[in-house]
ROVOSE-940665 format. One line per 5 residues: number of its first residue (from 1); their letters; for each residue x, y, z of N, C-alpha, C. Coordinates in pm, whole numbers, padded with zeros to 5 digits. Each point is the difference from the previous one (the first is absolute). Layout:
NUM = A = X/Y/Z/X/Y/Z/X/Y/Z | ... .
END
This chain:
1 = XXXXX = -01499/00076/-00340/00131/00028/00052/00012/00150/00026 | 00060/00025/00099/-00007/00150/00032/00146/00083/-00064 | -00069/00119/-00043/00084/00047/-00096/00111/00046/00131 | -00042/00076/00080/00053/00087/00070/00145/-00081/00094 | -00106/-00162/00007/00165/-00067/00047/00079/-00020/-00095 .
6 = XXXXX = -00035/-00071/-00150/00094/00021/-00094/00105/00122/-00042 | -00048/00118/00019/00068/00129/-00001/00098/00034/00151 | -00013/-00065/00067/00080/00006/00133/00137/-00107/00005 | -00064/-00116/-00056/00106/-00083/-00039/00111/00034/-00106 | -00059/00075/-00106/00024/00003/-00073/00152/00125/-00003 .
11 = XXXXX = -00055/00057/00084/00074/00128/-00001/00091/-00037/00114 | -00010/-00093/00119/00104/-00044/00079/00127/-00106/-00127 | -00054/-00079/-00066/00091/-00080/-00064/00077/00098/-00089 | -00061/00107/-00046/00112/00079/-00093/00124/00095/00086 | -00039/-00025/00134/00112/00040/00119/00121/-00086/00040 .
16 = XXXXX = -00027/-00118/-00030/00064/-00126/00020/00126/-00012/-00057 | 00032/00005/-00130/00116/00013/-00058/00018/00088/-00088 | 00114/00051/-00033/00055/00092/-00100/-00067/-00077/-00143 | -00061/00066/-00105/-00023/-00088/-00113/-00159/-00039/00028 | -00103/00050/00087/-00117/-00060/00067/-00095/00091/-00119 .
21 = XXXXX = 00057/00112/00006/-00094/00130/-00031/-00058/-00021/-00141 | 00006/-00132/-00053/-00071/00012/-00147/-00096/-00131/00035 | -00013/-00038/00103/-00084/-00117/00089/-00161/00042/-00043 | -00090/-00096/-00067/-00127/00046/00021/-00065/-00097/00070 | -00156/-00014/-00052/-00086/-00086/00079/00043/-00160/-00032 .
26 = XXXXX = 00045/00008/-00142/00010/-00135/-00057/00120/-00084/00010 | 00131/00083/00012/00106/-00021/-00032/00029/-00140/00053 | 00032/-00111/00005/00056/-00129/00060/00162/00033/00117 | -00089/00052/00085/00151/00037/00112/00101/-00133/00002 | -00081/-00125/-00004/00124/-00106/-00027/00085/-00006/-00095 .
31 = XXXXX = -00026/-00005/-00122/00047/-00025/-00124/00078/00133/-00017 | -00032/00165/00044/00069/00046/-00032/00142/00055/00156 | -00029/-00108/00079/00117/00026/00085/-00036/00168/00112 | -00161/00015/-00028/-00018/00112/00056/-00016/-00018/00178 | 00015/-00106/00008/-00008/-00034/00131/00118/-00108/00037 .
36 = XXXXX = 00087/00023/00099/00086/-00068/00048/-00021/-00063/00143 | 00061/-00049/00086/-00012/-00072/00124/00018/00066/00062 | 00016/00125/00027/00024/00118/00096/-00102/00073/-00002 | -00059/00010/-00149/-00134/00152/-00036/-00100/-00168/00046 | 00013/-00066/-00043/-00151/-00106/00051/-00015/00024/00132 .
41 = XXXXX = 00115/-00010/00092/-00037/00008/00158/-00052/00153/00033 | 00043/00093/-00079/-00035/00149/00009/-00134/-00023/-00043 | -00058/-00049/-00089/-00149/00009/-00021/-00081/-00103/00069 | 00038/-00080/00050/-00081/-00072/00076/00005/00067/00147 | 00060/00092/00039/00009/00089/00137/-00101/00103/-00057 .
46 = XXXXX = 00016/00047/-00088/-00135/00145/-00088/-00111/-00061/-00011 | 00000/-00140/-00025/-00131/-00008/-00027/-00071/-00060/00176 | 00086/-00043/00028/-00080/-00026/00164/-00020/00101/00081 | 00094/00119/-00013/-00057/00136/00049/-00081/00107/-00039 | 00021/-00016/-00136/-00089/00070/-00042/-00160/-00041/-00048 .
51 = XXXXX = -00017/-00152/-00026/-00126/-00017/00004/-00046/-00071/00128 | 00101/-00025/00102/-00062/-00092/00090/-00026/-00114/00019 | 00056/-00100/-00088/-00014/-00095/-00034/00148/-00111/00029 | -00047/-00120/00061/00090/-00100/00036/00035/-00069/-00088 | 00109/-00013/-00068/00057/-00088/-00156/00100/-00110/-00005 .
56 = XXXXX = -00063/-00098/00058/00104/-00111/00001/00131/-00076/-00051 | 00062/-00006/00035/00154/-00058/-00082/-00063/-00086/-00144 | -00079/-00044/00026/-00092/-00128/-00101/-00085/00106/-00119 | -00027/00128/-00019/-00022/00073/-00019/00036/00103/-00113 | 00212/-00026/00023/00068/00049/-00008/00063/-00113/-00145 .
61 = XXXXX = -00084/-00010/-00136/-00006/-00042/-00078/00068/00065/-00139 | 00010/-00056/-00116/00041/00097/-00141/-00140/00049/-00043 | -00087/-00100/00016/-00158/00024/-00075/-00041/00133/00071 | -00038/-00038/00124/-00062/00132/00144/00133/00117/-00075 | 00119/00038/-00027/00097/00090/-00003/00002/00045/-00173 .
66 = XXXXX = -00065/-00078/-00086/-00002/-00005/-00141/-00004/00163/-00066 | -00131/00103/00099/00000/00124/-00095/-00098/00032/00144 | -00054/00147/-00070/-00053/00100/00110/-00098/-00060/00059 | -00095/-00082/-00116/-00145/-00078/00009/00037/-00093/00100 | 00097/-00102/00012/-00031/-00078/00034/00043/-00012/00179 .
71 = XXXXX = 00073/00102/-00005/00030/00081/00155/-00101/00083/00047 | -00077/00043/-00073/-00092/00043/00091/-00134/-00108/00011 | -00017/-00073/-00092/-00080/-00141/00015/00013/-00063/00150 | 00191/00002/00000/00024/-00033/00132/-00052/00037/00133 | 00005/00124/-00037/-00042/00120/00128/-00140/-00055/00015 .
76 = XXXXX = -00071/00014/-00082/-00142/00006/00002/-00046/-00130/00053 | 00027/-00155/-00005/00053/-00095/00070/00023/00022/00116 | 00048/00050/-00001/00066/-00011/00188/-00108/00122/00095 | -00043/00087/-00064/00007/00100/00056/-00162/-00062/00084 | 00012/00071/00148/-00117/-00048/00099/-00154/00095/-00055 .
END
């Protein structure tokens, strides 16, 4: 897994909401409400521009959205 996308993600989601900035690699963005239906559509636009990658509505899961790992798992998935 590439560190360098984890650290890109990582540092876009602590932009996302007020309360982000104690966000690490592990944290459960579901469970702790660190991601809402507004910051999900904001990161699914970051992550298609910034890695290039096409991310399907089907895609757009709790598991795939769970923590840093498993979003960039995503990326890495998709990515051409």
């Amino acid at each position: 897994m590439s560190d360098e996308k984890q650290t890109k993600i990582l540092e876009f989601i602590r932009t996302l909401k007020s309360g982000n900035e104690s966000v690490d690699a592990d944290t459960d963005l579901i469970a702790t409400g660190s991601l809402d239906s507004l910051s999900v559509m904001e990161l699914v636009a970051f992550l298609t521009d910034e890695f290039e990658v096409k991310i399907a509505a089907a895609d757009v899961t709790p598991t795939n959205l769970r923590n840093v790992a498993t979003l960039t798992a995503l990326v890495e998935a998709r990515s051409v």
